[in-house]
N, C-alpha and C positions, 0 to 999 in steps of 0.2 A: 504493500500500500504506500509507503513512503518512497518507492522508485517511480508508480507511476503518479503518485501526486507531486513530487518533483521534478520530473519532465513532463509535465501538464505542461507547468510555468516556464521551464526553461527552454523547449524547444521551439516553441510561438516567439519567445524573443530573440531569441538566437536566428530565427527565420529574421525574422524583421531587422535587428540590424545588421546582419549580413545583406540583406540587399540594399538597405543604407549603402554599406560600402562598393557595392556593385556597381548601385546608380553613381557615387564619385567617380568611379573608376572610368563608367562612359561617360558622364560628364565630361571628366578630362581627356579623354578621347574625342570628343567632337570638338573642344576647342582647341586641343592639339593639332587636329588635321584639319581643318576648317580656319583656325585663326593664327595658329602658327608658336612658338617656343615664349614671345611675349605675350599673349595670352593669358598660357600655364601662368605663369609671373605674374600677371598683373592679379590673379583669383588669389593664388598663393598671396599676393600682398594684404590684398580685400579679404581674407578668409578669416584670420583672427579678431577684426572689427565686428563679422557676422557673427563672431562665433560667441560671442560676448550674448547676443541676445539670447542664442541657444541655451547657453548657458543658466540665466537665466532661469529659464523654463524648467528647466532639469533642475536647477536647484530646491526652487519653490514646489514641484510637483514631488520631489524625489522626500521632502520632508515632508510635506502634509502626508504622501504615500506611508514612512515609514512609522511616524504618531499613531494615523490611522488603524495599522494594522498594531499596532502596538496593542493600543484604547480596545481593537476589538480580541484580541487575544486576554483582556485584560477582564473583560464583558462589560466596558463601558461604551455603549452603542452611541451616546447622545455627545462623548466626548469624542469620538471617531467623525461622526459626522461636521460636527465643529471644526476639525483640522479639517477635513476637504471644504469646507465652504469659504474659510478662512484661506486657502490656498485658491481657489479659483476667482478669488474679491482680487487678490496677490497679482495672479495672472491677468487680468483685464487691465489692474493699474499700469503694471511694468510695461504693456506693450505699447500702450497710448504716449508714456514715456519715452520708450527706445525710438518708433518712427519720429517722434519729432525731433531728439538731439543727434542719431544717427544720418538723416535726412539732408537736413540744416548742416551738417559739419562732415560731414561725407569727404569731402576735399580738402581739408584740413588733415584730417587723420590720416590717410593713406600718402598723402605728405610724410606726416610724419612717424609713420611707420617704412619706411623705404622706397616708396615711391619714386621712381626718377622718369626724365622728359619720356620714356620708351614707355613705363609701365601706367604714369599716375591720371591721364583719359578714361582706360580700360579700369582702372582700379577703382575709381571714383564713379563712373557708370555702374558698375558691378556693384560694388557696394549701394551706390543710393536705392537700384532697384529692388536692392533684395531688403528694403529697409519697409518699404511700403507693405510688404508682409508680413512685418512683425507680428502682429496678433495671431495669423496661422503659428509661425515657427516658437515664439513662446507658448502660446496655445497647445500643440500637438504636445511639444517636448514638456510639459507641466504635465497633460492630462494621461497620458500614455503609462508613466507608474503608478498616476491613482486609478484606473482604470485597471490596472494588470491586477493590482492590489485588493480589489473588490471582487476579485474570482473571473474573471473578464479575459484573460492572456491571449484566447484567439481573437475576440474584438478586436485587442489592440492590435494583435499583429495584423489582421484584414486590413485594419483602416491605414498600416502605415505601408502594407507590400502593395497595397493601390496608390496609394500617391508616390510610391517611388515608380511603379508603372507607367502613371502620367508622366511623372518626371521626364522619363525616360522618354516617352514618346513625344513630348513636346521638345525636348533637347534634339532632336531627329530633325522638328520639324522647323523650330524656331532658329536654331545653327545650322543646321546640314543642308537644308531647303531655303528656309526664307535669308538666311545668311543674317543674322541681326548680332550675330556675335558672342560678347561677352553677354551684352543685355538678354538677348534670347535665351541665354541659359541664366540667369536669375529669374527672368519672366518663367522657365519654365520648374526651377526650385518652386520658386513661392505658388505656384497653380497646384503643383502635387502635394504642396503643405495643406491650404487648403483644405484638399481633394481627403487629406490627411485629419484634420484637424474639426471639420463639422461632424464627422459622426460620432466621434467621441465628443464633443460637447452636447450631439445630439442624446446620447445613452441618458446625459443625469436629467432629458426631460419624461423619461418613463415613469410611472406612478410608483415603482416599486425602487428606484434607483434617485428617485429626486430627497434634494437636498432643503430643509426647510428654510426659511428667509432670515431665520433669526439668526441662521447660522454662517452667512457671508457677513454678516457685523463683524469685523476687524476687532478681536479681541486680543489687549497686549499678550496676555499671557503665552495664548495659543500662535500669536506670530512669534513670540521671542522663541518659541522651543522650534517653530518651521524654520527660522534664520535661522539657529542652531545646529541643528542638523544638517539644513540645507547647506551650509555654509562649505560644506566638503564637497558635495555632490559639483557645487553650484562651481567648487577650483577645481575639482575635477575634469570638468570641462570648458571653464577658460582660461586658467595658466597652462593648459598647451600650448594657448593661440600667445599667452607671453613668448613663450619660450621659440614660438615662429617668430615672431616677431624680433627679438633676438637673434633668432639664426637667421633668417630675412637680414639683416642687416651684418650679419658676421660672413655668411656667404657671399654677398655682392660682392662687402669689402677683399677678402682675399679669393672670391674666385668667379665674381661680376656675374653677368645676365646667366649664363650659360650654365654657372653649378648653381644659379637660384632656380633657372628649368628644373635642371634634374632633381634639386633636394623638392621642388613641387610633385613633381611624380612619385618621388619615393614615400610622400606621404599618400598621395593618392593611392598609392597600392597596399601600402603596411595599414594603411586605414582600415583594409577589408578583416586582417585578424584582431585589430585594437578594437574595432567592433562586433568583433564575434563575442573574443573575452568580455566586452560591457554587457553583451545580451547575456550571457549567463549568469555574472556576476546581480545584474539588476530582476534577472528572474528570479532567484534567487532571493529576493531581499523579503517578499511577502512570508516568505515562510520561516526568514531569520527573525524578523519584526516580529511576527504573529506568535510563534514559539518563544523570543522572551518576555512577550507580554504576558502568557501564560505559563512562563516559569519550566518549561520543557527543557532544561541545558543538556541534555541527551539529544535532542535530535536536532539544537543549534548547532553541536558540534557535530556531528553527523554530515547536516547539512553542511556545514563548512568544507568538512572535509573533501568532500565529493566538490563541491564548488573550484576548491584550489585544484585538484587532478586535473579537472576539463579545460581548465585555463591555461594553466602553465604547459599544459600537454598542445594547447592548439598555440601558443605562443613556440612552442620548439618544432612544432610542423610547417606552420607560416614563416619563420625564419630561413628553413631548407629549403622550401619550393620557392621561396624567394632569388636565394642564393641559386640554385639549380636554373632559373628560368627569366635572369634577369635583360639577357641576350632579346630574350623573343618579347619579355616587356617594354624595351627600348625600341625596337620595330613598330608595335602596335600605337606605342603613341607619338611615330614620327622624330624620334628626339633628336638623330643626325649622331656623326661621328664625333663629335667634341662632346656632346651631351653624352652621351652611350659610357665614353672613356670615363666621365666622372662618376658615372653610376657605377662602372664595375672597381672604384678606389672606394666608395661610399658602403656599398651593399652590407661589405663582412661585419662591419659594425653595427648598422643597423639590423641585420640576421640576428647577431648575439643579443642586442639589447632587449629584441620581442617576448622571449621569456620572460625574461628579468621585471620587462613593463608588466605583462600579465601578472605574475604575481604582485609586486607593488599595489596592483588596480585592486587584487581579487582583495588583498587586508585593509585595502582603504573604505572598498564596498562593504565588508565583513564587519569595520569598529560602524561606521555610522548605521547599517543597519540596526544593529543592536543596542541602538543609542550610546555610543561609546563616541560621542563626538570630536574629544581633545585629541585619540589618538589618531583619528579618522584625519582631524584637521593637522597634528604635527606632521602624518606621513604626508599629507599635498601642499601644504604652503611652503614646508622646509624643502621638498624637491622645486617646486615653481617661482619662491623668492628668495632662495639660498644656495641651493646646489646648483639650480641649474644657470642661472645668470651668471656665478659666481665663477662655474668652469667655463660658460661660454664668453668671457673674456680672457682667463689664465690661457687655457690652452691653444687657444687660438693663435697669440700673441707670442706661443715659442713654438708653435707648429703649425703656424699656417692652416692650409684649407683643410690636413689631416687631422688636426685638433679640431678643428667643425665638428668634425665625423665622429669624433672620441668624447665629444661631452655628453649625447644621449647613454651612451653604455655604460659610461663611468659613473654618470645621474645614478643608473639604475642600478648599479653596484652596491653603492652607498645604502640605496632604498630600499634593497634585501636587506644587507645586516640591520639597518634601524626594523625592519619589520619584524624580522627573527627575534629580536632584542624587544619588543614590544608584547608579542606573543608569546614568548615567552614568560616576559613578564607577569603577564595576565596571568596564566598559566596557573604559575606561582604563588599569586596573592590571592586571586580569586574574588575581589574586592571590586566593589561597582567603583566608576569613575565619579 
């Protein structure tokens, strides 16, 4: 019973953000061969501005998600309910938020994230469009774990493997047919967000899923514990886009347009197993919540345990089929002979670190599930505003464009032993945080 009520949850999200990563992957395929090497560059520069909103979304959904099941694990139904209403009041504000200073300052930002005369048009086009859809993509990414959370896991994944469907089909037709470019493919992002994001706001208008009014009142309490939480989930998914940003500007400098192409690709492609690992790790979380809400540490660690094997195990097969097939990755998205050479100095670093990341993720996802949110937040801020900025100026500055390539692995070194050393901890003391 606990195998297949654990792949209920984890195989619907692991669908779902594996084709996430799919649609990138043709994404940057249409605009590689339809727009050309500045293209890739100018989304790569625009991609950590977007990624803020996403962010976002994930963060505020990802705690009211993990309260909720908490509160119902706990059998307090009316304080469950309260964290999603209080998270969807969250969601409506932030996005109304994002499109207007995202909008308005579009061209500013991508300035001053790396932008130069070649890339900062495309970057600023890119960006503003994809800004007007703020309420899908906070939307979607918010409602998506509270949704999984309430016993829903194939809902969610339906509503998100059709919008990266559209995605896709409009990326065909808005880049490859109507040639609109970079815009074309924001235009067709934000249509499959959308496509994504109405019928999951649709579900909580059902009589038996609807949320009562008293309970989108913005209550301090219930928002300080959704920051709380959310607050890892939420660097989880934008101090990456620091750490682009960073190496956006550490790659120009020692190895210009050409190794910002390729380390663009390289994330488009390692993206497909960083999001396989989050689909498990975030399936996963209903049932880590739920169980210590109900006081079950048997089948939290249980579930843990199984959690880390899946990850770290598709983190060390994504590394090899990487490494094995970088040649024929280089072909598919046009990269040319200068591009290709940087990809195969880059690869072996990035191969090793994919493990090392999956685990990192899967104890970051494991403390904030279980409300354990100090250790949750030391494991991602100390990588995102410590280790990782911290190497990506040392190393670079005695090795050149190969120290680029060395501060993700090295990040993730460091990130093992503080986790081992946390978990352990825990372990040990057995003492709530």
């Amino acid at each position: 019973m606990f195998y297949k009520n654990y792949f209920r949850y984890i195989v619907p999200s692991v669908i779902s953000f594996t084709l996430t990563g799919v649609y990138s992957v043709i994404d940057g395929f249409f605009i590689g061969q339809k727009v050309g090497y500045l293209g890739l560059a100018a989304v790569g520069i625009a991609w950590p501005i977007a990624a803020v909103t996403y962010a976002l979304g994930e963060g505020i959904g990802m705690g009211g998600s993990v309260i909720s099941s908490i509160r119902r694990g706990e059998g307090r139904e009316q304080d469950s309910r309260e964290a999603i209403g209080n998270s969807l009041s969250m969601i409506l504000i932030s996005a109304l938020l994002v499109t207007l200073v995202v909008f308005s300052l579009a061209g500013i930002l991508t300035r001053l994230i790396g932008a130069d005369e070649g890339t900062h048009e495309m970057a600023t086009v890119y960006l503003r469009t994809l800004s007007m859809g703020a309420i899908a993509q906070i939307g979607y990414c918010g409602l998506l774990p509270i949704v999984r959370s309430l016993g829903r896991p194939v809902l969610a994944m339906a509503t998100m493997v059709t919008g990266c469907c559209v995605n896709i089909l409009l990326d065909w037709l808005f880049v490859w047919i109507f040639g609109w470019g970079v815009r074309g493919a924001a235009l067709a992002t934000i249509s499959g967000e959308f496509v994504t994001a109405i019928p999951l706001a649709a579900f909580f208008l059902f009589p038996q899923n609807r949320i009562p009014a008293d309970c989108f009142r913005i209550r301090p309490g219930v928002l300080k514990h959704i920051v709380r939480i959310g607050v890892s989930p939420f660097g989880l998914s934008v101090l990456p886009s620091l750490s682009i940003i960073i190496m956006n500007l550490q790659v120009v400098k020692h190895g210009g347009d050409t190794a910002l192409a390729a380390y663009s690709l390289i994330g488009y492609v390692l993206s497909i197993v960083q999001l396989m690992a989050q689909g498990v790790c975030e399936g996963a979380q209903p049932m880590l919540s739920y169980n210590t809400g109900s006081g079950d540490r048997g089948l939290v660690r249980r579930t843990a345990r199984l959690t880390y094997g899946i990850t770290v195990g598709l983190g060390i097969a994504g590394g090899l089929l990487f490494l094995l097939f970088i040649r024929q990755i280089a072909l598919l998205y046009n990269a040319g002979p200068q591009t290709t050479a940087v990809l195969l100095q880059a690869a072996p670093f990035f191969s090793l670190a994919m493990p090392l990341f999956c685990f990192s993720r899967c104890t970051a996802d494991y403390f904030y599930a279980t409300d354990r949110s100090g250790s949750a937040s030391l494991m991602v801020y100390l990588e995102g505003l410590v280790l990782m900025p911290g190497l990506a100026l040392l190393l670079p500055a005695l090795m050149g464009l190969k120290g680029v390539w060395l501060v993700t692995v090295t990040t993730q070194l460091l990130l093992l032993c503080l986790g081992l050393r946390l978990l352990s901890g825990r372990k040990k003391t057995k003492a709530p945080e």
